[in-house]
NULO-41014 format. One record per residue (C-alpha): residue number from 1; residue in three letters; x, y, z. Coordinates in Angstrom, 2 decimals. Example, Ala and Ser with C-alpha at 12.3 -4.5 7.8 and 13.67 -1.06 7.14 Angstrom:
BEGIN
SITE   pos   code         x         y         z
SITE     1    ALA     12.30     -4.50      7.80
SITE     2    SER     13.67     -1.06      7.14
# end
This chain:
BEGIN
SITE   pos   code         x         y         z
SITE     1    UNK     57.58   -125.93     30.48
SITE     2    UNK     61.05   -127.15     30.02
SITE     3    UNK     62.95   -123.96     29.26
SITE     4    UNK     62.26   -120.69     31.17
SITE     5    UNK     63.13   -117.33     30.51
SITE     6    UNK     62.97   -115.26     33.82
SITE     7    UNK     63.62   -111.08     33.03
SITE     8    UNK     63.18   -108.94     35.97
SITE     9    UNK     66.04   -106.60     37.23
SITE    10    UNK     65.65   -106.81     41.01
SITE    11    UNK     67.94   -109.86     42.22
SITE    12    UNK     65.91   -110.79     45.30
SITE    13    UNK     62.89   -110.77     42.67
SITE    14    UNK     64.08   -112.42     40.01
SITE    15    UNK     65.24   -115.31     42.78
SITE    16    UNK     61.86   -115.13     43.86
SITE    17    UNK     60.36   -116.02     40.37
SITE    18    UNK     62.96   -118.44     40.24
SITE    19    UNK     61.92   -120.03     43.16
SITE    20    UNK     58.02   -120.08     41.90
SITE    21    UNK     58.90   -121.80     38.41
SITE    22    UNK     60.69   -124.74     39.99
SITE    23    UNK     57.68   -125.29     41.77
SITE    24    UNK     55.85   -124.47     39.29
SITE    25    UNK     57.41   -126.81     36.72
SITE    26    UNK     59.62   -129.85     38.13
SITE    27    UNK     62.82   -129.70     36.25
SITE    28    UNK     62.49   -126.93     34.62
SITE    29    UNK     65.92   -125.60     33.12
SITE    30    UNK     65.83   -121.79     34.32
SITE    31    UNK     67.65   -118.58     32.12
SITE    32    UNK     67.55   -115.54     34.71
SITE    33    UNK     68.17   -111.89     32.64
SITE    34    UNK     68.51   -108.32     34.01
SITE    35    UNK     68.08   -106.69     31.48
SITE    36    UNK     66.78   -106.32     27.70
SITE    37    UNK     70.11   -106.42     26.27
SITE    38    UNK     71.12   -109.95     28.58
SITE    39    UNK     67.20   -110.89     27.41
SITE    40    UNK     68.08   -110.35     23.57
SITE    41    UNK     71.50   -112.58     23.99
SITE    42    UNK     69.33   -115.66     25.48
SITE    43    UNK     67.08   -115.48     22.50
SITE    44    UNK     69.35   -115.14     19.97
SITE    45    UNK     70.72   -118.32     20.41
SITE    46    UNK     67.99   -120.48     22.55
SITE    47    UNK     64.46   -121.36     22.32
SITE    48    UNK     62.14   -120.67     25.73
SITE    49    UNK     58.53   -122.50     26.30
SITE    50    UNK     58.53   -119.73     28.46
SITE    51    UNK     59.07   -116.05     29.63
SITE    52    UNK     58.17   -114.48     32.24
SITE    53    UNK     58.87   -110.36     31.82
SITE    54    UNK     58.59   -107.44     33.96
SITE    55    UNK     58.03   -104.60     32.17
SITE    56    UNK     59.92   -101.88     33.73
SITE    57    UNK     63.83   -102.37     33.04
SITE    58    UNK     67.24   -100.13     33.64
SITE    59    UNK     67.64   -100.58     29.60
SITE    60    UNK     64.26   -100.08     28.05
SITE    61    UNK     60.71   -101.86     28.90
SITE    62    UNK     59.83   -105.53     28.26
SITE    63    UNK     57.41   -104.97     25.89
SITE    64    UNK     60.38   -104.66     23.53
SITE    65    UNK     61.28   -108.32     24.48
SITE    66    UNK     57.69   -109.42     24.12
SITE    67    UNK     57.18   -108.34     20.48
SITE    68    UNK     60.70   -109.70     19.69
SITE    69    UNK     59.92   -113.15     21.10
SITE    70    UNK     56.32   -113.30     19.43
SITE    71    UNK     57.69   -112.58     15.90
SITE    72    UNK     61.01   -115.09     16.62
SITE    73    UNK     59.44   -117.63     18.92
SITE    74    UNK     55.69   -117.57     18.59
SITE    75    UNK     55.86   -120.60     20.65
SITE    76    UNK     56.99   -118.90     23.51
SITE    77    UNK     54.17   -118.31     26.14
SITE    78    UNK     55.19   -114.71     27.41
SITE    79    UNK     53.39   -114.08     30.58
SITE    80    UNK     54.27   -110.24     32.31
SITE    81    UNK     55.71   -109.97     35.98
SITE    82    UNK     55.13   -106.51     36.89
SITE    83    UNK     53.75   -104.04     40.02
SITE    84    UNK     52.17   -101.87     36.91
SITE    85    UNK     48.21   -102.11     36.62
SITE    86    UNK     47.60    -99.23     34.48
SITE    87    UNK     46.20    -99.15     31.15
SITE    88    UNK     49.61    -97.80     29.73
SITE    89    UNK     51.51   -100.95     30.98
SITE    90    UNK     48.99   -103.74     30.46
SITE    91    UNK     47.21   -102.76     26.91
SITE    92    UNK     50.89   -102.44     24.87
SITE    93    UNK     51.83   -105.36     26.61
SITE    94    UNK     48.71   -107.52     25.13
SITE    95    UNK     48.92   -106.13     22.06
SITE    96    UNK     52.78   -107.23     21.75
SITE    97    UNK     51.74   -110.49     22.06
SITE    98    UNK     51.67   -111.25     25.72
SITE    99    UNK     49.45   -114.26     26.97
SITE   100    UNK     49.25   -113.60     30.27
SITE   101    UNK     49.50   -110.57     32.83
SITE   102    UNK     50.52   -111.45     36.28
SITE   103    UNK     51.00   -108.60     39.72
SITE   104    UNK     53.84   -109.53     42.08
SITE   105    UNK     51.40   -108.28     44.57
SITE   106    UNK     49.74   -112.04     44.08
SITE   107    UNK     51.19   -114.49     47.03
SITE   108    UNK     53.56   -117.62     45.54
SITE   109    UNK     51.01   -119.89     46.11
SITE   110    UNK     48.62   -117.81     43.70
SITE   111    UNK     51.49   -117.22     41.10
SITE   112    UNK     52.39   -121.11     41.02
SITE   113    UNK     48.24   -121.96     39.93
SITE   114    UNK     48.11   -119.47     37.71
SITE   115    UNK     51.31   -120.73     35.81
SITE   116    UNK     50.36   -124.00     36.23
SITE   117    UNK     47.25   -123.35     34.40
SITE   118    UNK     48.70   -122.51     31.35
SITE   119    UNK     49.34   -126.43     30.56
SITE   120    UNK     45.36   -126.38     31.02
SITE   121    UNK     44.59   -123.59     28.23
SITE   122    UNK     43.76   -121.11     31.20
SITE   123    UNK     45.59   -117.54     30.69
SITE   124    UNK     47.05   -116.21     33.53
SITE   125    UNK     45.73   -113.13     34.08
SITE   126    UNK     45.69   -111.41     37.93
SITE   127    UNK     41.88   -111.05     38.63
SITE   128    UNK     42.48   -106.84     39.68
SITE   129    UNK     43.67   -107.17     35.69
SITE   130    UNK     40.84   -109.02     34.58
SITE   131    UNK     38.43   -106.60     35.98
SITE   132    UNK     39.86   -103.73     34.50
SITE   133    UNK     39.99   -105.36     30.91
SITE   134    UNK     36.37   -105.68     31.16
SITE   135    UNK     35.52   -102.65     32.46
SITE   136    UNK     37.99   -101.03     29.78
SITE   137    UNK     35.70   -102.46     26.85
SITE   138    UNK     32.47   -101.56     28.27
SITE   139    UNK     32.69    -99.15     25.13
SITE   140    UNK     30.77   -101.55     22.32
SITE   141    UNK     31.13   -100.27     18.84
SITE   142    UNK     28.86   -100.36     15.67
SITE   143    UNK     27.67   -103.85     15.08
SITE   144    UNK     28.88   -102.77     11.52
SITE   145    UNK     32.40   -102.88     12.88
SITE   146    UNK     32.27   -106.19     14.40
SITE   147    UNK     33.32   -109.52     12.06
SITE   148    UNK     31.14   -112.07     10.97
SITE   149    UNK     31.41   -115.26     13.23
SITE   150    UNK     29.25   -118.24     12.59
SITE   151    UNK     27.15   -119.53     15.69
SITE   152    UNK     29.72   -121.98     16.57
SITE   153    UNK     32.90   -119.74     16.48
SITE   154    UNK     30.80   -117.17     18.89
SITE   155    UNK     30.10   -120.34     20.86
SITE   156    UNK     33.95   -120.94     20.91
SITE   157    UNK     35.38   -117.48     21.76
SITE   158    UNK     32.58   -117.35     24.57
SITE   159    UNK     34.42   -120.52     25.99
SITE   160    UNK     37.54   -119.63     25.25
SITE   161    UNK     36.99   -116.02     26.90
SITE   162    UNK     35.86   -117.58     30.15
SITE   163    UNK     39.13   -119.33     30.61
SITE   164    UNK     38.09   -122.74     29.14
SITE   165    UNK     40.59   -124.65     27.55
SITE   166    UNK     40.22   -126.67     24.23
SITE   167    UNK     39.30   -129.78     25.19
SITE   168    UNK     37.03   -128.47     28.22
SITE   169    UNK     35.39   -126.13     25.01
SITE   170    UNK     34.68   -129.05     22.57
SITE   171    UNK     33.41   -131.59     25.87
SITE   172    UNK     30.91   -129.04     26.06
SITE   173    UNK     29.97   -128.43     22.89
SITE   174    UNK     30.07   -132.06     21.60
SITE   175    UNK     32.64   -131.81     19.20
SITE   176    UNK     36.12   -132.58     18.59
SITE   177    UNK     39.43   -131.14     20.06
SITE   178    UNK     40.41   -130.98     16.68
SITE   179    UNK     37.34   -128.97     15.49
SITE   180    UNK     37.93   -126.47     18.04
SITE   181    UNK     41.31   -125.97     17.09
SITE   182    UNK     40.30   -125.57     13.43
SITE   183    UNK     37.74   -122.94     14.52
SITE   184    UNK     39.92   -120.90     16.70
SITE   185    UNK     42.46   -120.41     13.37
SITE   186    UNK     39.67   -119.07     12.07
SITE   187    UNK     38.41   -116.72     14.96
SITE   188    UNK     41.96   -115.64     15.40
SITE   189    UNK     42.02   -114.74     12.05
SITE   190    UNK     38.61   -112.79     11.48
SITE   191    UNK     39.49   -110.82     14.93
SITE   192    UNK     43.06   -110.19     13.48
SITE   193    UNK     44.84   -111.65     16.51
SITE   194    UNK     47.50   -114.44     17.55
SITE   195    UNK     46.49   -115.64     20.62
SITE   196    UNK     43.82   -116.30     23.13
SITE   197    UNK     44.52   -113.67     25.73
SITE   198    UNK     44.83   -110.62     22.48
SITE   199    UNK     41.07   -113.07     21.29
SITE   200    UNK     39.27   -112.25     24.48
SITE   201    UNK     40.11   -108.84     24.77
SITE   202    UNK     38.62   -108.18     21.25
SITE   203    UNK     35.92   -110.03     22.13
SITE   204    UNK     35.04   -108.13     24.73
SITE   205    UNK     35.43   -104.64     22.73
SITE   206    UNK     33.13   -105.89     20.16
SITE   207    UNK     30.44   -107.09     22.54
SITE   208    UNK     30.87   -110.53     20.86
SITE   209    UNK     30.76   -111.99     24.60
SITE   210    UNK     29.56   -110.57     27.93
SITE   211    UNK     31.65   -109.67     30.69
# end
């Protein structure tokens, strides 16, 4: 992660998240914004590998900045900084296109592994917000309602929902990286998604995997 977007509004905080990506990611060339309208000058003009966004800010929420970046940058790995649990904060944010879900109520040490993992494959996702994803999609539909996935792309998505990366999927499965990857474009495109955090939650409503 060579370019970071930090948004947050709260100066001591945003230092704070700061502090965590340059341990989190030697070198790494820091933009700090307070604010969606700051936020929206940074992306106009550069590209981030990543952005870390709280939600709730003096000029709108950072949802807005989430959809923005995943229809400009789809690249960008938006991960959410926020104190919010509820449904009403972590659902819209998901479905905007964030990969990853994060509580400042984690300590630094848990913040830098989970953002470290993302180089892995692994989403990072605070385990109180895990929980409640899977307890929010205890609700399985009609199995008329669910997609048609071939054995191996239900092998996949179970993988990829249990916070396997790509290569740790196909090492297990006896197949190639590449195959994986060739399978996921089409999992992602049956569930009508764009990445693997939005894939596992819609796995999970479906009853395609087991919590």
């Amino acid at each position: 992660m060579q370019t970071v977007l930090v948004l947050e509004d709260h100066p001591e905080t945003r230092e704070w998240l700061g502090n965590i990506i340059n341990k989190a990611f030697l070198n790494a060339n820091i933009f700090q914004a307070s604010s969606l309208a700051q936020a929206r000058n940074y992306i106009a003009t550069k590209r981030f590998d990543l952005a870390l966004i709280d939600l709730n800010l003096p000029d709108g929420n950072g949802v807005e900045i989430i959809a923005e970046l995943s229809k400009k940058s789809p690249d960008t790995y938006c991960v959410v900084a926020t104190i919010f649990d509820d449904d009403e904060y972590l659902f819209p944010a998901l479905e905007a296109g964030a990969q990853g879900y994060l509580l400042k109520e984690q300590t630094e040490e848990e913040f830098i592994k989970n953002l470290q993992g993302i180089i892995k494959g692994n989403p990072p996702i605070s385990p109180v917000i895990a929980r409640k994803m899977i307890s929010h999609f205890h609700s399985v539909p009609e199995a008329s309602d669910k997609p048609e996935l071939s054995s191996r792309e239900k092998e996949i998505l179970s993988a990829i929902a249990k916070g396997l990366s790509r290569n740790e999927a196909a090492e297990i499965l006896g197949i190639t990286s590449n195959t994986v990857a060739s399978h996921l474009k089409s999992i992602y495109g049956k569930l009508n998604v764009s990445n693997r955090a939005q894939a596992t939650l819609e796995a999970l409503r479906l009853g395609l995997v087991k919590p």
